[in-house]
C-alpha positions in Angstrom: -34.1 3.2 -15.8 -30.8 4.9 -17.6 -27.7 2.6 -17.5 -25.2 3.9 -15.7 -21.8 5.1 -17.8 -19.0 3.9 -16.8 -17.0 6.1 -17.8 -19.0 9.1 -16.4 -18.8 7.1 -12.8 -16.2 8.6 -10.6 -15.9 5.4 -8.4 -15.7 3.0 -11.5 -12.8 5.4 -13.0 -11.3 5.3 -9.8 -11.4 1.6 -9.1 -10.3 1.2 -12.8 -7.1 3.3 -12.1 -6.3 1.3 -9.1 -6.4 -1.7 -10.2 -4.3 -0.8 -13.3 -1.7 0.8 -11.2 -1.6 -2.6 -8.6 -1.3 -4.9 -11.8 1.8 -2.9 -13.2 3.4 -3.0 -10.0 2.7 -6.5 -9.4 4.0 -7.6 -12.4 7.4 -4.9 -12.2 8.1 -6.4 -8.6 7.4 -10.2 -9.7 10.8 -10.5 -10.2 11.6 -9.7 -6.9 9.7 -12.7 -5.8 7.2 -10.9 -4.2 3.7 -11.3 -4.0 1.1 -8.4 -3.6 -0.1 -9.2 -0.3 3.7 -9.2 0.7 4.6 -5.5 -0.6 1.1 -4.9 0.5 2.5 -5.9 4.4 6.2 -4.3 3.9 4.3 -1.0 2.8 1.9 -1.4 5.8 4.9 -1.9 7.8 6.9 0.4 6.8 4.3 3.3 7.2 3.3 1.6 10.8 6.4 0.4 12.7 5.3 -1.8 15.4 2.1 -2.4 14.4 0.5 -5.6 16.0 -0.8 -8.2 13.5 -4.2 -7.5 14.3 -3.7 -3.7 13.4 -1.6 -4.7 10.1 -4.6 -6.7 8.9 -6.9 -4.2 9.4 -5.1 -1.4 7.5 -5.2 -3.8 4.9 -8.6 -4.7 5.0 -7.4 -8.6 5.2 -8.0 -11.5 7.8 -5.5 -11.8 10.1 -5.1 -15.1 9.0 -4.3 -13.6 5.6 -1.6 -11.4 6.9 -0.3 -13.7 9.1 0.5 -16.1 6.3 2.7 -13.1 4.4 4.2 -11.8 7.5 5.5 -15.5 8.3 6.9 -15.6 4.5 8.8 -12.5 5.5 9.7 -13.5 8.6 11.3 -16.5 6.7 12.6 -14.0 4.4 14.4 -12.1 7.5 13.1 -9.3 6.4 10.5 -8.3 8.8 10.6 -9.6 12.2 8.5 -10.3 15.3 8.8 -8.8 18.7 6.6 -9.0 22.0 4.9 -6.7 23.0 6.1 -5.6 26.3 2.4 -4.2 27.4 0.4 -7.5 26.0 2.3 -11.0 26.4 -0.4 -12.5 23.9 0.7 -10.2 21.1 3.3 -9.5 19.0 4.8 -6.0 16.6 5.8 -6.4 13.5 9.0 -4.5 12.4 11.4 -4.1 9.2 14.4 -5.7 9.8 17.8 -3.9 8.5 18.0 -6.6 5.4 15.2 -4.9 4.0 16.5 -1.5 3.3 17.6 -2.5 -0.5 14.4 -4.1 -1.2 12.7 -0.9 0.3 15.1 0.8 -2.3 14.0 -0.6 -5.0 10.3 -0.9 -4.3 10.4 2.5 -3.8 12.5 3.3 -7.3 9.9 1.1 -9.1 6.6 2.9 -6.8 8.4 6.5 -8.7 8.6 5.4 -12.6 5.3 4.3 -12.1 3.7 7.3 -10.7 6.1 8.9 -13.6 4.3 6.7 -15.7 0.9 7.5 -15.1 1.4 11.2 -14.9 3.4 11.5 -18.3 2.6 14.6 -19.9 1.0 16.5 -16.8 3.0 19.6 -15.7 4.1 20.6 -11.8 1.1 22.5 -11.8 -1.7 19.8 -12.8 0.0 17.5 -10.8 0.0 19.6 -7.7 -4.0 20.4 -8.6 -4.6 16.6 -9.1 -3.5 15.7 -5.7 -5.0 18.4 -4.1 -8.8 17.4 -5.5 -7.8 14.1 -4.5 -7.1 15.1 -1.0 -10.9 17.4 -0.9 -12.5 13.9 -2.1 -11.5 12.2 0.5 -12.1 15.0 2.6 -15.6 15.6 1.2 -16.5 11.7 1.9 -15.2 12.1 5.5 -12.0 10.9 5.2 -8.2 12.2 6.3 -6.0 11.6 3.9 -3.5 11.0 5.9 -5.2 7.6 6.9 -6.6 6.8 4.0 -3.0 6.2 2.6 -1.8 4.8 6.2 -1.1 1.6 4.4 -1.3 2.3 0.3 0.8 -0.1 -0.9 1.3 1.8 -4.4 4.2 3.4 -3.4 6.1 1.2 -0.4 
């Protein structure tokens, strides 16, 4: 049996990247006082106003328990905010609250020099082509792109 190359693997190099790029943006928004799994919910959030819990946790591939722990944190925080839901009195949405809107700022500044960082030295036109093959794989493997990113937390 041939051992596999890393390097040569598309889904290692990909989970590699990831990985990299979560680590630098956790530690350029530690100083924010924020943990990953709560940019991971303002992100969610964000791109999903009025999402239940249940829904948030999914997208994120978390418990709800998980998610329920971050969203209380920003809840606490007053920066996200409960509200019933007028069609289920057992549930709850989630939504931004107005205090947010400079944190949102600069998670977003810091989501841009990082993508600047990582694509240093590509031109308009590679990086156009690069997002576009990224969009046919996740086509090709029966994904839409669009979802797949519902709740990508790399750039908030």
């Amino acid at each position: 049996m041939q051992a596999v190359d890393d390097d040569k693997a598309l889904g290692m190099k990909v989970m590699k990247l990831s990985r990299m790029l979560r680590l630098r943006f956790d530690r350029r928004v530690q100083p924010l006082g924020l943990t990953r799994a709560q940019w991971q919910t303002i992100a969610c959030v964000r791109r999903r106003p009025g999402a239940t819990q249940r829904e948030v946790a999914g997208l994120l591939e978390v418990g709800e328990v998980t998610v329920g722990r971050s969203i209380d944190k920003l809840v606490e925080a007053g920066w996200v905010e409960r509200r019933p839901d007028p069609a289920d009195r057992r549930a709850h949405r989630i939504w931004l609250t107005p205090a947010i809107e400079p944190l949102i700022g600069e998670l977003t500044r810091i989501g841009e020099e990082e993508e600047e960082a990582a694509l240093e030295g590509f031109d308009a036109a590679e990086r156009a082509a690069l997002h576009a093959m990224l969009g046919r794989i996740t086509a090709n493997l029966g994904g839409d792109a669009a979802e797949a990113v519902a709740c990508a937390p790399e750039q908030p």
